[in-house]
C-alpha positions in Angstrom: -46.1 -55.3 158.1 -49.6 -54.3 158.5 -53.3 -56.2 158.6 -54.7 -53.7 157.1 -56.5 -54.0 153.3 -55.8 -51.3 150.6 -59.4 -49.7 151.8 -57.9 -49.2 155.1 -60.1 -51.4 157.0 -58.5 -52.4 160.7 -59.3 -55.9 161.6 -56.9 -57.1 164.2 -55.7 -60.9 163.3 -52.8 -61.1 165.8 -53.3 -63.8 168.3 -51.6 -63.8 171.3 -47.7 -65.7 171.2 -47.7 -67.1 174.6 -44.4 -69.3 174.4 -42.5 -66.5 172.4 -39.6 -65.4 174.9 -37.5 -63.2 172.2 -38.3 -60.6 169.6 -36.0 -59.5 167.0 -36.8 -56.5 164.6 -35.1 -55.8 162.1 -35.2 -52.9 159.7 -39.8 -53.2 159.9 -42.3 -50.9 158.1 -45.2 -51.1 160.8 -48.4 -48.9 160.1 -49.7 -47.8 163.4 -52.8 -50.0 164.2 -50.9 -52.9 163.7 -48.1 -51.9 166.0 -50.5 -51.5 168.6 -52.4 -54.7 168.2 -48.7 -56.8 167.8 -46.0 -55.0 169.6 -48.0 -55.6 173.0 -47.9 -57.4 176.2 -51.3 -59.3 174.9 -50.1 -61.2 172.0 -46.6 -61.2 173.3 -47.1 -61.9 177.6 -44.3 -63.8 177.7 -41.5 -61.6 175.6 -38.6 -61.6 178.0 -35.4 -60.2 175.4 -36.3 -57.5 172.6 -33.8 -56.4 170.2 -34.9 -53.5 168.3 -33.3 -51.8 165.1 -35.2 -49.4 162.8 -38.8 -50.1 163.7 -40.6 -47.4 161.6 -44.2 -46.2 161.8 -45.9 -45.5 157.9 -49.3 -44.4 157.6 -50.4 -46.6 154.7 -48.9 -50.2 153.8 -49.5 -49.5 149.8 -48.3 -45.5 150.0 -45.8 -47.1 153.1 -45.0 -42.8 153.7 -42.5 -42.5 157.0 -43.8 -41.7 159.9 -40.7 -41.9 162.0 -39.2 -44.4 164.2 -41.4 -46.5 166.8 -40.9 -47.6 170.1 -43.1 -50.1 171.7 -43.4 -49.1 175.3 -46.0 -51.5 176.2 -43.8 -54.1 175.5 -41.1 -52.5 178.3 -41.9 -53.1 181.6 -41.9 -56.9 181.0 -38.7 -56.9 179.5 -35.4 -58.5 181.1 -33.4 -57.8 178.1 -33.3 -54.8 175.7 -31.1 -54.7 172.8 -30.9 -51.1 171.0 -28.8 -50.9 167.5 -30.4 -48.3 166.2 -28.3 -45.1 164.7 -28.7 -42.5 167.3 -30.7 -39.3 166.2 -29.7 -36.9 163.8 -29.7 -32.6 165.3 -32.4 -32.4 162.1 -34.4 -34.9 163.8 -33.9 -33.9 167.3 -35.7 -30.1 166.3 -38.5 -32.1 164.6 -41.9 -31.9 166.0 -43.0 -35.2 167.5 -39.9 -37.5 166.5 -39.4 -40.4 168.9 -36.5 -41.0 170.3 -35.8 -45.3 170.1 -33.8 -44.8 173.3 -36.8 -43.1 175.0 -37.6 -47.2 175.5 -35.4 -47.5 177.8 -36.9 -44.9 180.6 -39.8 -47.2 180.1 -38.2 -50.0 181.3 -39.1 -51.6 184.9 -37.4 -53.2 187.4 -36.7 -56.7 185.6 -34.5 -55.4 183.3 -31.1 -57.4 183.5 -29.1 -56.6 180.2 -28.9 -53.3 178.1 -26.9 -52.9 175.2 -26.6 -49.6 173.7 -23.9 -48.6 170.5 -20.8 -47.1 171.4 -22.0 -43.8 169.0 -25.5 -43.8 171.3 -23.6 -44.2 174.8 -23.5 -40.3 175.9 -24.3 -38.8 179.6 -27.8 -38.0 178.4 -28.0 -41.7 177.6 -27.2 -42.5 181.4 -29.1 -40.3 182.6 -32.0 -41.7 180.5 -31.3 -45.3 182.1 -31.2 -43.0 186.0 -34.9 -41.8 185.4 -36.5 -45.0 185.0 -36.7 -47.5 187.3 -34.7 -50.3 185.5 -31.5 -51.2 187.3 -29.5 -53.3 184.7 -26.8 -55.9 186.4 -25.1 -56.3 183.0 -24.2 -53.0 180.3 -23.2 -53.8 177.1 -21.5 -51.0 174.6 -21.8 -52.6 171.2 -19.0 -51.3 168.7 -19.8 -50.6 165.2 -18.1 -53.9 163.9 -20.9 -56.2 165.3 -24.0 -54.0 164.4 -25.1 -55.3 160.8 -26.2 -51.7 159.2 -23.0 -50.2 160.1 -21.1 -51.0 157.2 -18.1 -51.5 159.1 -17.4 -47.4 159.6 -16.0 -47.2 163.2 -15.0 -43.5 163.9 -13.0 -42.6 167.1 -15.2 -39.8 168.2 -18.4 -41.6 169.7 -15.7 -44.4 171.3 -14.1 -40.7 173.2 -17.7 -40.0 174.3 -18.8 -42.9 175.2 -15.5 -43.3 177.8 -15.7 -39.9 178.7 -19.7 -40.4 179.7 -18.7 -43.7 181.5 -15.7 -42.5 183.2 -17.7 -39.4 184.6 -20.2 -41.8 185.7 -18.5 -44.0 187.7 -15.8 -41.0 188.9 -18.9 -39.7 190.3 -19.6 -42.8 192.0 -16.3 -43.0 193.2 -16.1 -39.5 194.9 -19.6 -40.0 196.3 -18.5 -43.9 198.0 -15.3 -41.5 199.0 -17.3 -39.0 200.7 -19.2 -41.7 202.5 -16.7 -43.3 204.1 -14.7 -40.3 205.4 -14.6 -39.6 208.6 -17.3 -37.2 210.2 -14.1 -35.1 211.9 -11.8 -35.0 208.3 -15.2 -33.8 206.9 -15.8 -31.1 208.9 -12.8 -29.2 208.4 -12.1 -26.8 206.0 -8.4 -28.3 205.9 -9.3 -32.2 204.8 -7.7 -33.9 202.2 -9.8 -33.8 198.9 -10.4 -37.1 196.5 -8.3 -36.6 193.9 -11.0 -37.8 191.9 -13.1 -35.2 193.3 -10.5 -32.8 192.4 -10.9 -33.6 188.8 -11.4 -30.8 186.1 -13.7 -33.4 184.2 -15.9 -34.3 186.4 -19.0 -31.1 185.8 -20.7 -31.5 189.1 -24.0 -31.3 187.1 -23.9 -34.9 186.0 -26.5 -36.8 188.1 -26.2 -34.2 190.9 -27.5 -30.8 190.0 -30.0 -32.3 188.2 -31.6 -34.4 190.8 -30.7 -37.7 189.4 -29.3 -40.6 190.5 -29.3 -41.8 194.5 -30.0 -39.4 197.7 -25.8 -38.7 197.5 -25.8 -37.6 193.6 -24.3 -40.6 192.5 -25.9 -42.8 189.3 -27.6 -45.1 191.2 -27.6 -47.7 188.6 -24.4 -48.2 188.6 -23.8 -49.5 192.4 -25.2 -52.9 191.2 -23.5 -53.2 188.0 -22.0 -56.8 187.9 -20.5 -56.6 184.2 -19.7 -54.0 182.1 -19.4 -55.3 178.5 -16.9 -52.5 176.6 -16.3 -53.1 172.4 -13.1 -55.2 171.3 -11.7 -52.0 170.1 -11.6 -50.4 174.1 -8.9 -53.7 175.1 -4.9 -52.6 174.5 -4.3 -55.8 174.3 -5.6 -56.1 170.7 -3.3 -54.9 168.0 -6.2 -53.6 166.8 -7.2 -51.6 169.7 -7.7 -47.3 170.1 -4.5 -46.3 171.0 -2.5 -42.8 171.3 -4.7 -40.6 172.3 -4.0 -40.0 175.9 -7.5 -38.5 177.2 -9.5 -42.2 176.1 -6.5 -44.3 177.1 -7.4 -42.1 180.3 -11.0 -42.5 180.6 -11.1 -46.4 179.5 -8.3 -47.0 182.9 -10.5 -45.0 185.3 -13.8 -47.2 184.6 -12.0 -50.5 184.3 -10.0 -49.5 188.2 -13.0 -48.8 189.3 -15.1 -51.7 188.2 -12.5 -53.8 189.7 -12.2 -51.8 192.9 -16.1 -52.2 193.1 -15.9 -56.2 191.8 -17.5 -55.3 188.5 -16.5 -57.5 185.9 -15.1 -56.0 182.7 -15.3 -58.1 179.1 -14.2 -56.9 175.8 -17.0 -58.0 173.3 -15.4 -60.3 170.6 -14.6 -58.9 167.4 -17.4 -60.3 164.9 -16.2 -61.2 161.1 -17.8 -60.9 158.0 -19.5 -64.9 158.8 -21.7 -62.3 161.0 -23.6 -60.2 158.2 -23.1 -63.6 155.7 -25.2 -66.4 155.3 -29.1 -67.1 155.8 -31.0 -64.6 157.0 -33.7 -66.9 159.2 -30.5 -68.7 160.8 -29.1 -65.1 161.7 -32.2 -63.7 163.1 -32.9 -67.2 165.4 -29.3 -67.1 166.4 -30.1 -63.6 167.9 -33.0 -64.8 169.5 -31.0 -67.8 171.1 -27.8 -65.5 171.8 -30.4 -63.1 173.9 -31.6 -66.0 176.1 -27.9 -67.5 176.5 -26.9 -64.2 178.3 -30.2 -63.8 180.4 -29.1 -67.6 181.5 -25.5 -66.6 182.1 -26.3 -63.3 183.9 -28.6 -64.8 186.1 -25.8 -67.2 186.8 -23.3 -64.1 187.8 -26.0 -62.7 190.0 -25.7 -65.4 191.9 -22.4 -66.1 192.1 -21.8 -62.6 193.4 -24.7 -62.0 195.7 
């Protein structure tokens, strides 16, 4: 994508989109003037939902050479929902010079953002802590599993899912100790004799995680999670399904402690459904406008739990 001729000459023919509410990209060869004049708040003022997949930068649109992946940040503040299914980055690409990071976007991301959705193999405590340092407090997480993101090619290895409810349930087990903390009393607190929470107690808990590090609220808890009103967790995370994760005792483990403590904190939990192959199938414009429609259906429908909770 580029409005640039083969002489290189930059003349901006973008005008601005002032009814477009929802972005999808999809696998896009951008050159970097033209992200700049398109992925922007002034032909796009109104964008509301953005879901982003391998946006890359080139330096030429004839040569089209890599330049890495692209994140438009201007577009960020204004978003409300921010969809991410890009593969996280390699350890080669992490040591490279100047590489950006597609979840960097969401640190960008103000206040009116209502719905994130991350992959399961990109949901790690660094992730969380991402989300803690900007100022976006999402009402609505979703952890998309590898079975509804198009360029997985159906792989689904049990390692990330471990991370990912290891990284959630030290999250909200941090929460939990902190909310236990809070309401003890002042006497219990001050002697060296008072009962412990047992999940204070717990070995995998590292007291680093949004403490030491000066993230998260004034008590070291992650901040963004007190108004968390639905967690969305892949179809795989639900023992209910034959063909859940099951067997290994430390994510059975995990996957409990955040769905207790959702409930104990009236945090609604959902298992995403399990997508077919009718999901990857069929016409490509019908697939991306059915995105764009299914982005706006759950800004509708989490504005509608806001309110119904608050």
């Amino acid at each position: 994508m580029s409005d640039r001729t083969t002489t290189s000459r930059f003349t901006p023919f973008f005008t601005p989109l002032p009814s477009l509410e929802t972005l999808v990209v999809d696998n896009l060869q951008i050159d970097g003037p033209s992200a700049a004049q398109f992925l922007s708040a002034h032909t796009m003022p109104r964008l509301r939902a953005l879901s982003l997949e391998n946006c890359r930068l080139v330096d030429d649109p004839v040569t089209s050479q890599d330049l890495g992946a692209h994140s438009p940040v201007e577009l960020a503040p204004q978003l409300e929902l921010l969809r991410l299914t890009s593969p996280p980055l390699s350890d080669e690409e992490h040591r490279r010079d100047g590489v950006v990071d597609p979840f960097d976007l969401v640190e960008r991301c103000g206040n009116a953002l209502a719905h994130l959705a991350v992959p399961v193999a990109s949901l790690t405590a660094s992730l969380l802590e991402t989300v803690e340092r900007s100022t976006a407090r999402p009402q609505c997480l979703e952890v998309v599993g590898p079975a509804s993101l198009r360029s997985s090619g159906g792989s689904d290895l049990f390692e990330p899912h471990l991370v990912a409810a290891q990284a959630l349930s030290t999250a909200f087990l941090v929460l939990a100790s902190s909310s236990t903390a809070d309401t003890a009393p002042t006497s219990a607190s001050s002697s060296p004799t008072r009962r412990r929470s047992p999940f204070a107690m717990s070995a995998s808990a590292p007291p680093s995680l949004f403490g030491a590090t000066g993230l998260g609220a004034a008590d070291g808890s992650p901040s963004f999670l007190v108004g968390l009103v639905e967690l969305v967790l892949p179809a795989t995370w639900d023992r209910s399904r034959a063909d859940a994760w099951k067997g290994n005792g430390e994510f059975d483990w995990a996957v409990a402690r955040v769905v207790r403590e959702c409930e104990r904190r009236g945090t609604a939990v959902r298992f995403e459904r399990r997508q077919g192959p009718s999901h990857v199938e069929g016409d490509e414009t019908a697939c991306v406008g059915g995105k764009g429609k299914a982005m706006l259906a759950q800004l509708r429908s989490q504005a509608g739990r806001r309110e119904t909770r608050w």
